[in-house]
Structures are given as structure tokens and as C-alpha cells.
BAZA-841368 format. One record per residue (C-alpha): x, y, z; residue in three letters. Coordinates in steps of 0.05 Angstrom, whole numbers, plus 5000, padded with zeros to 4 digits. Each point is the difference from the previous one (the first is absolute). Layout:
<rs>
XYZALA...
</rs>
This chain:
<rs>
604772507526UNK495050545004UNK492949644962UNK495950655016UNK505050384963UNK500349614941UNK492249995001UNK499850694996UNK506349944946UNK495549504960UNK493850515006UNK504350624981UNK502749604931UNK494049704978UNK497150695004UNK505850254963UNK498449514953UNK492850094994UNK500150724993UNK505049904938UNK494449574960UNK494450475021UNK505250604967UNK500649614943UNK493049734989UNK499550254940UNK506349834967UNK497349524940UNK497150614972UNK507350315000UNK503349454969UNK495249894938UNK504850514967UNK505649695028UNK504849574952UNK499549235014UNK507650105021UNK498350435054UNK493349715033UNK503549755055UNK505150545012UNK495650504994UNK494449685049UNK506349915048UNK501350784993UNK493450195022UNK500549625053UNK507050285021UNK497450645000UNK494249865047UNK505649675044UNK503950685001UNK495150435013UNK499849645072UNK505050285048UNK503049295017UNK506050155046UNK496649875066UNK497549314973UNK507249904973UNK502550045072UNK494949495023UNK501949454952UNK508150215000UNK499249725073UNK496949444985UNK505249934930UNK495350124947UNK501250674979UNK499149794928UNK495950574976UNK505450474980UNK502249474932UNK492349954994UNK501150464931UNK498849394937UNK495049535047UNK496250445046UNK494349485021UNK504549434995UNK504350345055UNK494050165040UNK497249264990UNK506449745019UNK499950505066UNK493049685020UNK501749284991UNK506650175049UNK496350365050UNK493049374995UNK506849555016UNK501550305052UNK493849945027UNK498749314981UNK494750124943UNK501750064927UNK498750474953UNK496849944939UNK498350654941UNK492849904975UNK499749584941UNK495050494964UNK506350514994UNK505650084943UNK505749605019UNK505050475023UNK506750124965UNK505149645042UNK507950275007UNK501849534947UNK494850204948UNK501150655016UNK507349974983UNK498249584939UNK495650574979UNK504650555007UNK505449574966UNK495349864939UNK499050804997UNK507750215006UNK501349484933UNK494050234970UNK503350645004UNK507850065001UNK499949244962UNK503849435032UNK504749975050UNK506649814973UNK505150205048UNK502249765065UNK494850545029UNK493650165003UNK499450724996UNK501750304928UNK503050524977UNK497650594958UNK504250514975UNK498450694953UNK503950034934UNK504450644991UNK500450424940UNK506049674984UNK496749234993UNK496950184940UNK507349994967UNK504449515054UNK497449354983UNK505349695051UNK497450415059UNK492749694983UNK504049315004UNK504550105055UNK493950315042UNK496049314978UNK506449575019UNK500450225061UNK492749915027UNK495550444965UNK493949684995UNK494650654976UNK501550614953UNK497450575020UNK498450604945UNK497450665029UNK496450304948UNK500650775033UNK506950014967UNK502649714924UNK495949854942UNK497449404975UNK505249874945UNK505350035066UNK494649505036UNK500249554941UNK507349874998UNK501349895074UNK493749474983UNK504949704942UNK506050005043UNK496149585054UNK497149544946UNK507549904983UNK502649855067UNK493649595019UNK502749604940UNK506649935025UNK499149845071UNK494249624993UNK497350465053UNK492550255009UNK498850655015UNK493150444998UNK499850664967UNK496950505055UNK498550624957UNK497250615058UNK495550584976UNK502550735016UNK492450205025UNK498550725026UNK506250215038UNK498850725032UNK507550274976UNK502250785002UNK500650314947UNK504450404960UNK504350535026UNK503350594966UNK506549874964UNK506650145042UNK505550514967UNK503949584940UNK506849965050UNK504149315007UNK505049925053UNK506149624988UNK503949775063UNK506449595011UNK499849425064UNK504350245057UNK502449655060UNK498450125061UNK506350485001UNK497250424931UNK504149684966UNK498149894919UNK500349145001UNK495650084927UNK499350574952UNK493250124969UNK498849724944UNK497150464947UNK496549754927UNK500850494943UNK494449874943UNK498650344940UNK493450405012UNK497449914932UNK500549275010UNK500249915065UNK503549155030UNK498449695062UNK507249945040UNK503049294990UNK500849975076UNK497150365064UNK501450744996UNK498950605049UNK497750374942UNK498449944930UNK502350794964UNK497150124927UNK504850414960UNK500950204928UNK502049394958UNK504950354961UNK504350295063UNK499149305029UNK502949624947UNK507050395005UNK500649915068UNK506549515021UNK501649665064UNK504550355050UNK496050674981UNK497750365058UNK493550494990UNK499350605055UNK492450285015UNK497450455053UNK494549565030UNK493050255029UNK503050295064UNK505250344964UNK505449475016UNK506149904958UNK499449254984UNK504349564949UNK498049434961UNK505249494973UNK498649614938UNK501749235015UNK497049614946UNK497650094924UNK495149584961UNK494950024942UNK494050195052UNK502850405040UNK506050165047UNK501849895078UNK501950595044UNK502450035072UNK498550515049UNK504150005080UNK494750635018UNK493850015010UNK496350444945UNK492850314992UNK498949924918UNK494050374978UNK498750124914UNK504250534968UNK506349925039UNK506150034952UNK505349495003UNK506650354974UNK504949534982UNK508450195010UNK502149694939UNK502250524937UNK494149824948UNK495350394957UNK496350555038UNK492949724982UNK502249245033UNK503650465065UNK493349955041UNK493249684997UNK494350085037UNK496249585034UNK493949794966UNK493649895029UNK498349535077UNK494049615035UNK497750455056UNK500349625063UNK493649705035UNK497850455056UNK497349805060UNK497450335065UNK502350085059UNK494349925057UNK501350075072UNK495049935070UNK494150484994UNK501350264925UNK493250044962UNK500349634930UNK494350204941UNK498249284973UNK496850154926UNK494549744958UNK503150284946UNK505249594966UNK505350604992UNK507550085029UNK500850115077UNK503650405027UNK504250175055UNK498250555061UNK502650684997UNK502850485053UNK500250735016UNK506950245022UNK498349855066UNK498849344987UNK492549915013UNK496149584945UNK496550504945UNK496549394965UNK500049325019UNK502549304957UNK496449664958UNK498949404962UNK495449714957UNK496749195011UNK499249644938UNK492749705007UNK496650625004UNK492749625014UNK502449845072UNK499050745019UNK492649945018UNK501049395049UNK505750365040UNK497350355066UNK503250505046UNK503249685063UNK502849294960UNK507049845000UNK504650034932UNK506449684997UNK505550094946UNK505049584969UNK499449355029UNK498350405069UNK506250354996UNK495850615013UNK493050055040UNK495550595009UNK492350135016UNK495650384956UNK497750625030UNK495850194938UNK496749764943UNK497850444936UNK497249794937UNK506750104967UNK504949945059UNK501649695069UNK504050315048UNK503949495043UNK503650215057UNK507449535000UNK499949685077UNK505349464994UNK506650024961UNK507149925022UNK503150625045UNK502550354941UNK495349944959UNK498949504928UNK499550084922UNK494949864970UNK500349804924UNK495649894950UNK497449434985UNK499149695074UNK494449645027UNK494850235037UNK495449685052UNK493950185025UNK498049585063UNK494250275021UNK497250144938UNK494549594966UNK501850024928UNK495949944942UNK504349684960UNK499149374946UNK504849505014UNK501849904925UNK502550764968UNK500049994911UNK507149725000UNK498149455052UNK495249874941UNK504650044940UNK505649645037UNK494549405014UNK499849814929UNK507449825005UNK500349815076UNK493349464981UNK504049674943UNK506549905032UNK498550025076UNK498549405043UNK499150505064UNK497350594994UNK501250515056UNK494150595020UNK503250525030UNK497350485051UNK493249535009UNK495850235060UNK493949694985UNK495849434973UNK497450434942UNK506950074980UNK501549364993UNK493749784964UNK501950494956UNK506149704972UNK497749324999UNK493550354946UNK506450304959UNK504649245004UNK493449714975UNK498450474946UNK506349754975UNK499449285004UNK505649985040UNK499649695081UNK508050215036UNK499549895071UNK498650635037UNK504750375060UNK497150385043UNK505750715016UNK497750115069UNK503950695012UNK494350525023UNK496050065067UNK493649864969UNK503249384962UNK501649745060UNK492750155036UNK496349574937UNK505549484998UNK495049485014UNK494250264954UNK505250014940UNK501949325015UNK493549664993UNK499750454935UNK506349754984UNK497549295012UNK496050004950UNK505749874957UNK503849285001UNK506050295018UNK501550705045UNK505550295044UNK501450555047UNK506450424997UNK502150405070UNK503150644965UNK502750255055UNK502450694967UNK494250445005UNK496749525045UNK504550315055UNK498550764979UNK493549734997UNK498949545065UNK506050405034UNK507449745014UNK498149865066UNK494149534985UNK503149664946UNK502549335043UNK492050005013UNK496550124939UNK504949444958UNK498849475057UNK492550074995UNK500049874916UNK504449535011UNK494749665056UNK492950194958UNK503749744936UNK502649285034UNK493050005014UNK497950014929UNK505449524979UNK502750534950UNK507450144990UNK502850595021UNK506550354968UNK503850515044UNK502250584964UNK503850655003UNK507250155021UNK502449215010UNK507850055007UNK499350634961UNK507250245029UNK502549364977UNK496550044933UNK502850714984UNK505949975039UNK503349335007UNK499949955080UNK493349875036UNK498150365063UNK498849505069UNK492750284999UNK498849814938UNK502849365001UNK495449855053UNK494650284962UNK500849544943UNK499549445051UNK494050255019UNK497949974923UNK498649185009UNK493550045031UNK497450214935UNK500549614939UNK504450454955UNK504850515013UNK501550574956UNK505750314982UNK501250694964UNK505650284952UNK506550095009UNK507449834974UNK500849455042UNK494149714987UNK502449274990UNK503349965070UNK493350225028UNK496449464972UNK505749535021UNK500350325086UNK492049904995UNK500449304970UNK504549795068UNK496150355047UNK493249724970UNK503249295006UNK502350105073UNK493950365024UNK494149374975UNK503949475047UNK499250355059UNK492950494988UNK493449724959UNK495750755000UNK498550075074UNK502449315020UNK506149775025UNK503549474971UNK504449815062UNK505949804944UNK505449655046UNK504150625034UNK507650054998UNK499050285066UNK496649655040UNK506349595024UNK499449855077UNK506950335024UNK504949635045UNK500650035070UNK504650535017UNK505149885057UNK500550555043UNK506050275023UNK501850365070UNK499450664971UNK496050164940UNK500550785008UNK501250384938UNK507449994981UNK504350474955UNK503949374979UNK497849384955UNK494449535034UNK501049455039UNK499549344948UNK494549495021UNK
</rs>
């Protein structure tokens, strides 16, 4: 054993150590503001930061050799760990070690734990599963009227109800609310009512209308061979129905025409692009009647259906009455220039001599107008969910002009109504916009979490803990972490957040990847996951959780393993889709597998099915590889 190197170990820690308390001299002032909940946790965060701000790999080396490398699981009981470092290393050298007694006892692994347990109950209520981790899922549309999906969804391991407020109403909010009450009832199941505020999403906005033009088309096989007709709804265009069942289009015509059509009738047209097309009448009701098509057709308004059948000339042939236009979008390849507006108006796409060179560029309008003095030429923009990245060559007072650098080879559509990130930008925007502020009368009488999207800084969270006050209401508070500069103040909103009694951090990982980039993701979700272990506050992980799954009924491998990922934080969160209820219940048996063999950084060392010690093989005279079956043992 090498005593001058463990001297020089036991120098290098306690100096570790020391310089910690020195950073945070201070930190009594800091936690006067501080919730009695969080004194402890939020002392121990301080100090984890210090830590961190040390480049501690060569010292990890040092002590791996010696097998004390305990500073990487340091995260909930960073002077414990160091304490308990010192006392190893004074053993080792035949002294003991002992903290002063003039300094705060330390929060040891256990209280630490205790502490972050307290926090996640405070939160997400009590565990009453076989796991730990719970569940959160956001209520469809579709809740507000299926009371058995709320139950079936709470059956099978829901244990919080999210409602984003960026889509529905409140009267839709306040029925899913009854049909959990209901099920809560009937299970005798807890589950918390996570209501999320929309905040200032940067969105496109709207375009100009597409020509009013529906395309009906038949399925084929992979030989072209019609294995469906297209199913066509005929309404009456004074009072127009909603088709009893999924249709490839919904036709108004005049009632009276309609009313004497039969089944078996066949009605010719000459669609858009002057092809003769058929439609066969299969089905006649009160609202309405079913037609088949085995051609594709191009059906714009005024196109006359003439019908076969010997009637009146008036009922021979009706027109057809009036369609939606269809959304436009634009189509953006490498190097195009795109006009981003101030103006709120209709976008439009580029146009082209007849030699195909652009005579004025696209453009689009953003739909918080006030960001336009923050933006600066040579900052990154990315579109629809980063679908779509470009730099911006120019700013005006009423314009940008943004130069598109990475899309896919043949170029992308862009719609309106996408999202928009700006990285590099620093935005002057409130966290809370006016229907954050209407929707918090509802969301502080009903809520028991309240989520703040888009926070970046303390201010912003201060902010909505003034509003939840003015209305004598206290819902725990969630921290959306899903922008760069959210993520640089993530530990100056938590102490703000700590000076509630209960807080959380959610890791939407969404925009945080446009944001962050895809690349750094892995990174940036580790570290909040490390800085908010530290702070003994729970942690949900968000955004596209067995999404294919969710929407689709089969998962993807990667995202299987992402959801096992998922159980280092404290909640996972699913999104919509029709399968919903097998989500929940794939993530309810990963969960449970996943906490008996992985605590947050620490492994659990569960016994292994693997680790059998194999038998001893005999060998044989010739174990070359052979074509034929091998030789038994």
C-alpha cells in the first residue's frame, strides 16, 4: 500500500471538501426563502453544484484504484460521500476522521433517499403499485365523453391525469375531471390531476387557403389491383350530416335530387382532370347516402353528377355544391430563402419564372409578433419540431430572412401551425400569456399540479406562484424544462421553486432536442436528471414515450429501451393515442422490471439469470467447424 499516495489522496479531498463550504459560505442567506421542506435539499444542491464545477475525473482514477470511486452516486448526499471518502482514506492510514462538530450535519444516502421519497408523494401521492415510478398520461379529446377509457387507463396503472390546457376547453376539462372522480370511486384508486399551461409557443402562422379539390382513391394491391372502393358520403348542402362512418369524402348536393336517388344507381361526372369517372350508389338513409368509387377522382365544386336512370329533367344532374379548400403548405428545400413575418397575414408559397428561378421568395407569418426585436442576424431557427433548420441572414423591423440549411434531400412542407424554436435567441417573453391567466382560475380550483411551461428563469417562476396566491389556491408546481435557456437556470428556478412545499421538474424532451440539439440530448437529460437528484426533487420524463406503440399498437426496440430508461426519474409520461391503455399496461411491466435491478445511478445487483457458472466441456479430437450436427457432450 502506497501511504504517500493516500496522503496526498487525503489532502486533495479535504480540499475538495473545503473549497465546497467556502463556495457555499453564504448559503443561510439563500435558504431564508426556502420552504422548510426544502432546507436540506436545497443546502445539499448548492453544494452539488460546487462539487461539479470541479473537474473530478483524475481524482476519480486515484480512488477507483484504491476502490473508493464513490463520487459519481455523490448526487442526494454530496458531503456525506465526501465525509465518508475521508474516514476511508484516515483508515487507511491508521487515523480517523472526524467532520467538525461546528458544521450542519450532512445529509446521509439514507436521508437523502428519504427526502426525495417524501417529495415524489408530496407530489404524484402515494405509491400504490408494485412500482415506484408512476405513471402520467394526457387525456384525449375523446375522454371527455369515454368514461371507460378514463377507467380502463386508471385500471391498468394510471396513477396522474394529465390536461394540456393548449387544446379543449374547460367544460371538456371538467368532464374528463368527473369521469376520473367516477373511476377513483370505483377502483378505489388515487390519482392526481396534472393540469399543464399552453404558455408562449412560437407557432407559424396561417397560410393561404389551398384550391377547394378532394381526392377520392380506391386501395390497390401491390399489383393495382382495386382490394376497396372509395367510399363517398352524399349530404344535403343546405343541411349538411357528418358521415356515419369514415369516408374519403363528404359531397354536398341538392336535397331534393338526393332524396330520389336509389341504390344500384350509378352517377357519371367528368372530374377535375377531365376524367370520365362513375360513382355507384350503395346505400340510402335519412342523412345521407353511401357511394363507391374503383377510380381515383379529382372533385372540385360545380361538377355535375348525371344520373342514367329515366327521371325528371330537373333531378337528371346536380351539381356539386360548395368544398373546404385544402390546407397548403410549403415546400422548402437546402438554400431556399423564407420571409418570416411580423405581420399575422397568410404565407405564401415562392414563385418561378419559366425558367424556374425564384421571382419572390416564401413566407410565413410567427404568431407572437413581440419576439421580432430580440431575434438577431446569424441565430439559428428551426421549424416543426426541427423538421426544418435554417440561419437568419437578415433581420428587418417587419421581416427576417432565413436562409433553410438542413432539411431532408428533397426537400419538406411546411404547414401552418408548426412550432418554432429559436436557440440562440434570448426572448423576452412572460412565462404566463392572457390564457395561461384565464385558464388559472380553473387549473387553481381543480388542479393538484400545476405545470409552467416554457420556464427559463427564476422570475418566471416567481411569477406564477404571485398569480396561485392571488387566488388562494397552493397546487404543486412543475417545472417544463424544454428550452436552452431553461435548461442553463435549471438550478436558479429550483431554489425559486423551493420556495413552495412541493415542486417538480419535467424533461420535455420535444423542443428540448431542437433546442439542445439531437445530438446532445443523451447529455443535457443526464445532467437534470443529476442537478435534480441533487435537490431531492422528482423528475418526470416526457415526450414521445412508446409513442409508436401509443398510436400504432406495436412499439419500436428503441423505444422500448427508452421507456426503460424512463425509471431513473420518478414519473413517466405518456401521450395520446388509440392504444393508449396497452401503453400504460407495456410501461407498468417495464417500470416493475427495471427498479429490481437500477435505483437512479445505482445498481441494484438483483440476482442474474445469467450468471450460471457453465459446465466443463469435454473436448473432443476435433472440434473444427462441421457442416453436420455437433458433437453431444
Amino acid at each position: 500500500m502506497n501511504l504517500d499516495e493516500i496522503e496526498s489522496l487525503i489532502e486533495d479531498v479535504a480540499a475538495l471538501r473545503g473549497s465546497i463550504l467556502a463556495e457555499t459560505a453564504s448559503v443561510d442567506e439563500r435558504l431564508a426563502s426556502i420552504h422548510p421542506n426544502f432546507h436540506d435539499s436545497a443546502r445539499n444542491l448548492l453544494h452539488y453544484l460546487a462539487l461539479r464545477r470541479h473537474d473530478l475525473r483524475p481524482l476519480q482514477l486515484r480512488l477507483a484504484a484504491l476502490g473508493l470511486s464513490s463520487l459519481g452516486r455523490s448526487e442526494s448526499q454530496v458531503l456525506a460521500t465526501l465525509d465518508s471518502v475521508l474516514a476511508a482514506l484516515y483508515g487507511l492510514s491508521g487515523r480517523t476522521w472526524q467532520p467538525p462538530a461546528s458544521q450542519v450535519a450532512a445529509v446521509n444516502l439514507a436521508i437523502g433517499q428519504r427526502l426525495l421519497m417524501q417529495h415524489t408523494e408530496a407530489l404524484f401521492g402515494a405509491c400504490t403499485r408494485r412500482r415506484d415510478v408512476r405513471i402520467m398520461v394526457t387525456m384525449a379529446a375523446e375522454a371527455a365523453d369515454d368514461y371507460v377509457l378514463v377507467h380502463d387507463l386508471l385500471a391498468r396503472g394510471m396513477d396522474c391525469m394529465r390536461i394540456n390546457c393548449a387544446h379543449d376547453d374547460p367544460a371538456i376539462w371538467r368532464r374528463m375531471i368527473e369521469h376520473l372522480d367516477r373511476a377513483r370511486s370505483a377502483l378505489g384508486r388515487s390519482c392526481r390531476i396534472v393540469m399543464d399551461l399552453g404558455g408562449p409557443k412560437l407557432r407559424t402562422g396561417p397560410l393561404e387557403p389551398g384550391p377547394p379539390v378532394v381526392r377520392v382513391r380506391p386501395i390497390r394491391n401491390a399489383f393495382g389491383r382495386v382490394t376497396a372502393p372509395a367510399r363517398v358520403w352524399l349530404t344535403d348542402e343546405a343541411q349538411p350530416k357528418v358521415p356515419p362512418s369514415s369516408a374519403d369524402a363528404s359531397l354536398p348536393v341538392p336535397g331534393a335530387w338526393l332524396s330520389t336517388l336509389r341504390v344500384g344507381e350509378t352517377l357519371d361526372f367528368t372530374d377535375a382532370r377531365d376524367a370520365a369517372r362513375t360513382l355507384t350508389i350503395v346505400d340510402v338513409g335519412e342523412r345521407g347516402c353511401w357511394a363507391e368509387s374503383c377510380k381515383t377522382a379529382y372533385i372540385i365544386p360545380g361538377i355535375a353528377l348525371q344520373r342514367e336512370r329515366r327521371i325528371d329533367a330537373d333531378l337528371r344532374r346536380a351539381p356539386i355544391g360548395p368544398l373546404p379548400p385544402t390546407q397548403n403548405a410549403l415546400l422548402l428545400r437546402a438554400d431556399d430563402l423564407l420571409i418570416v413575418t411580423r405581420k399575422l397575414e397568410p404565407g405564401r408559397a415562392a414563385t418561378y419564372d419559366s425558367g424556374g428561378r425564384v421571382l419572390t421568395p416564401a413566407r410565413i407569418s410567427c404568431t407572437i409578433p413581440e419576439i421580432f426585436d430580440d431575434v438577431k442576424a446569424g441565430e439559428h431557427i428551426w421549424f416543426d419540431d426541427g423538421k426544418i433548420g435554417g440561419i437568419i441572414e437578415k433581420t428587418e423591423p417587419e421581416r427576417w430572412l432565413v436562409r433553410i440549411k438542413q432539411v431532408r434531400a428533397n426537400g419538406a412542407k411546411l404547414c401552418a401551425d408548426k412550432g418554432i424554436n429559436l436557440p440562440d435567441s434570448q426572448l423576452r417573453l412572460p412565462a404566463l400569456t392572457s390564457k395561461d391567466l384565464e385558464d388559472l382560475t380553473f387549473v387553481s380550483e381543480h388542479a393538484d399540479v400545476v405545470e409552467l411551461s416554457f420556464a427559463s428563469c427564476a422570475r418566471d417562476v416567481e411569477q406564477l406562484q404571485r398569480e396561485l396566491a392571488s387566488r388562494g389556491a397552493q397546487p404543486a408546481i412543475v417545472l417544463k424544462i424544454e428550452t436552452r435557456r431553461g435548461f442553463d437556470n435549471l438550478p436558479e428556478m429550483l431554489l425559486a421553486a423551493m420556495q413552495s412545499p412541493c415542486c417538480g421538474v419535467m424533461i420535455a424532451r420535444g423542443d428540448l432536442a431542437v433546442e439542445s440539439g439531437f445530438e446532445r440530448l443523451a447529455e443535457v437529460q443526464e445532467e437534470m436528471l443529476w442537478i435534480c437528484e441533487a435537490a431531492h426533487v422528482p423528475v418526470i420524463w416526457a415526450t414521445q414515450v412508446l409513442e409508436t406503440l401509443a398510436k400504432q399498437g406495436m412499439p419500436s426496440r428503441a423505444e422500448i429501451t427508452d421507456a426503460a430508461m424512463g425509471h431513473r426519474a420518478e414519473c413517466v409520461m405518456l401521450n395520446k393515442g388509440a392504444y393508449m391503455v396497452e401503453a400504460v399496461e407495456v410501461l407498468d411491466d417495464i417500470l416493475v422490471r427495471m427498479q429490481a435491478h437500477q435505483a437512479k445511478k445505482r445498481p441494484m445487483l438483483r440476482k442474474l439469470h445469467l450468471a450460471q457458472i457453465p459446465p466443463e466441456r469435454e473436448l473432443v479430437a476435433d472440434e473444427s467447424p462441421q457442416l453436420h450436427a455437433p458433437v453431444s457432450t
